[in-house]
C-alpha positions as CSV (number, residue, x, y, z in Angstrom):
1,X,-49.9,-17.9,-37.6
2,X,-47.5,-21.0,-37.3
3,X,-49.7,-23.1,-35.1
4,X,-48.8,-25.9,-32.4
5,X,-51.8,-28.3,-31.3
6,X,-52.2,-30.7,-28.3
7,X,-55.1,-32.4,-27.8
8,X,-56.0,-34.4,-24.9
9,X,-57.3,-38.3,-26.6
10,X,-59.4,-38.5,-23.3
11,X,-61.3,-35.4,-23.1
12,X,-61.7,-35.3,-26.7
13,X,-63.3,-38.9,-26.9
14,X,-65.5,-38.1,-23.6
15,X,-66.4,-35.0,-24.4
16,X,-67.1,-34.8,-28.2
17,X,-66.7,-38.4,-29.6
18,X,-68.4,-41.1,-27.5
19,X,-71.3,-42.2,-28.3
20,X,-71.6,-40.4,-31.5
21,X,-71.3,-41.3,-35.3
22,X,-67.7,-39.0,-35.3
23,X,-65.2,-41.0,-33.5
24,X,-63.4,-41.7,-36.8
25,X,-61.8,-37.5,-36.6
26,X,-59.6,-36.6,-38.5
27,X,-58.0,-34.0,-36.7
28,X,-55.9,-32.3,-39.2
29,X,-58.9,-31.1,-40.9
30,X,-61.0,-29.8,-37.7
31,X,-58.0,-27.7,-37.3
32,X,-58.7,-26.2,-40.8
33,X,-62.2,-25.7,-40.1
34,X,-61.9,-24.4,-36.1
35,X,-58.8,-22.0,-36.3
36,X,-58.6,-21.5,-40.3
37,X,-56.0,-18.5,-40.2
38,X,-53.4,-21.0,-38.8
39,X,-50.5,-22.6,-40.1
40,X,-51.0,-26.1,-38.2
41,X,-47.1,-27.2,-37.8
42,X,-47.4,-30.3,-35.3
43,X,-50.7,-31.5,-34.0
44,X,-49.7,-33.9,-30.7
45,X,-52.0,-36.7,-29.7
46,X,-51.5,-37.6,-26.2
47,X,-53.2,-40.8,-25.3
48,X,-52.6,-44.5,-23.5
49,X,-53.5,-47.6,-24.8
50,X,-57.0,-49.1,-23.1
51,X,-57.6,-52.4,-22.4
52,X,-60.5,-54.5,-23.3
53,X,-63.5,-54.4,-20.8
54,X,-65.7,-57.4,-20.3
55,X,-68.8,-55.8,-22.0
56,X,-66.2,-54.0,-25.1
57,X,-63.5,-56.4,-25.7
58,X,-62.6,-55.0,-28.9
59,X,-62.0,-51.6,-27.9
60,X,-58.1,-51.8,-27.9
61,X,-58.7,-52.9,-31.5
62,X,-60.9,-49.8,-32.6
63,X,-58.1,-47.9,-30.7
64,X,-55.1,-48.9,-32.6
65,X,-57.6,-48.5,-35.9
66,X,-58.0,-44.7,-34.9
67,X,-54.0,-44.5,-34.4
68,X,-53.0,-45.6,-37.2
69,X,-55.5,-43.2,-39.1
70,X,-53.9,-40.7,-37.2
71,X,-50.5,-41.7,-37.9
72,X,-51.4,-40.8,-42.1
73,X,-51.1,-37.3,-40.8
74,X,-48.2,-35.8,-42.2
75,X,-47.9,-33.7,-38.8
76,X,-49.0,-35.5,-36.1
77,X,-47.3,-37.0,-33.4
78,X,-48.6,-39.5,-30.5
79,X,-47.1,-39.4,-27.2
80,X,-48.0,-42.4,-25.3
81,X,-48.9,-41.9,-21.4
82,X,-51.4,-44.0,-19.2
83,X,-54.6,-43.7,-17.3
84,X,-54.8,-43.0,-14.0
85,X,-57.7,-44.8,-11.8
86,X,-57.6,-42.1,-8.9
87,X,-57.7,-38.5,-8.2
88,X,-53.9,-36.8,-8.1
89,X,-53.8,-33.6,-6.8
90,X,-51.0,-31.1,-7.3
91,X,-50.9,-27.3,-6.4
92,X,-51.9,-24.6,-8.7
93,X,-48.6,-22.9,-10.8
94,X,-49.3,-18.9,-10.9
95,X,-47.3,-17.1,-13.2
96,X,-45.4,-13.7,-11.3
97,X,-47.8,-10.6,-11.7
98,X,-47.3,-9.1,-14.8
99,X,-45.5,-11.7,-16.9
100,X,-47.8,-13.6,-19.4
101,X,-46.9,-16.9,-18.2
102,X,-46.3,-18.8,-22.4
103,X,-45.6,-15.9,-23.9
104,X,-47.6,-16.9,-27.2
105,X,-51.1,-16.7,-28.3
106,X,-52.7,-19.7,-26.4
107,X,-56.0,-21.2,-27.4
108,X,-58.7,-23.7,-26.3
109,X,-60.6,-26.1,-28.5
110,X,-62.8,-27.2,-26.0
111,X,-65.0,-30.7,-26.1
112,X,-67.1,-30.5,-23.5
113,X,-70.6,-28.3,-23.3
114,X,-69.5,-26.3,-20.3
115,X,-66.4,-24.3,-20.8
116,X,-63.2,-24.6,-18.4
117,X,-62.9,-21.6,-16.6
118,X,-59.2,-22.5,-15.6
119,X,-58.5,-22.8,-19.4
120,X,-60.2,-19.6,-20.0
121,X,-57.9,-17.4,-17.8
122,X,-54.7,-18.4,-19.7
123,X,-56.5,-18.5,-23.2
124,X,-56.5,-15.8,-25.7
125,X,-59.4,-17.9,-27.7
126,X,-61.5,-20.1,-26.5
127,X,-63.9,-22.2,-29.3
128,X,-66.7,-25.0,-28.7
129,X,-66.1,-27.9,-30.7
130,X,-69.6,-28.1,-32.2
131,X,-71.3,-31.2,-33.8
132,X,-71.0,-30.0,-37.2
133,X,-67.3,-30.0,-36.9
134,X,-67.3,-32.8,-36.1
135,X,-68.9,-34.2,-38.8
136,X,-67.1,-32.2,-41.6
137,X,-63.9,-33.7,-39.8
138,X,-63.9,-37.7,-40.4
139,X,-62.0,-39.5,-42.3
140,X,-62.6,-41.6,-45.7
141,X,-63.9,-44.8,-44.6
142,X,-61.1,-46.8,-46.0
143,X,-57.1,-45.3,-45.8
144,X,-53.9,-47.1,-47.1
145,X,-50.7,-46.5,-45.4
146,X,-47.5,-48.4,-45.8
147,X,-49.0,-52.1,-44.1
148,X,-51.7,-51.6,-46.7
149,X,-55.4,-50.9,-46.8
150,X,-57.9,-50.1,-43.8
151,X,-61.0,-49.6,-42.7
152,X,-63.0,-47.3,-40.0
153,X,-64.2,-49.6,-37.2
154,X,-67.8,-51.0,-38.5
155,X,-69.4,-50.4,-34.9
156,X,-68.2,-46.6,-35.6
């Protein structure tokens, strides 16, 4: 199945990556290894840049590390939004009884421990990202792209 994958940078470093050993994920191969009957055609990495914090000033620097080891993915794509520092609240969308609202098999790779239950309606799958996942997911230690050679964050 020709396969289309967004993935949420935030929840996917809160929920699976921080303060773990497996921040350096290479997500073109925990696609193979969590839906391996898929065809992955785009991955899309939505994100915005973070800015250094007294007690982790080097954290943009890590960041743009992890992007540009993303960006040696043939198929991925990073869309570049921002953080927001409060809660936004906007109503609910219901699709009309009876229609299936996308109209394509819809699944959830999910981060966190406890699943979404708003996810879960709209879902057709619905998968745990588990540890060893992660783990079988990383990335060499050192990549080359065009600027040259690089290396996973040492703190990582």
């Amino acid at each position: 199945m020709k396969t289309f994958v967004y993935v949420d940078a935030f929840n996917l470093y809160y929920g699976a990556a921080k303060d773990t050993p497996y921040k350096w994920l290479d997500l073109q191969a925990l696609c193979r290894i969590m839906i391996p009957k898929n065809t992955v055609a785009c991955i899309k990495y939505f994100t915005a840049r973070v800015q250094p914090r007294p007690g982790d000033p080097d954290q943009p620097t890590r960041q743009l590390m992890y992007l540009r080891a993303l960006q040696t993915l043939p198929n991925l794509q990073i869309v570049y939004g921002h953080y927001l520092s409060h809660v936004v609240w906007m109503p609910i969308a219901f699709s009309l009884p009876g229609q299936k609202p996308f109209h394509k098999t819809v699944g959830v790779l999910n981060p966190q421990k406890k699943p979404c239950k708003a996810l879960q309606v709209s879902a057709h799958f619905y998968k745990h990202i588990r540890e060893a996942a992660l783990q079988a997911s990383q990335f060499p230690p050192i990549l080359t792209d065009r600027q040259g050679t690089f290396h996973k964050p040492s703190s990582w």
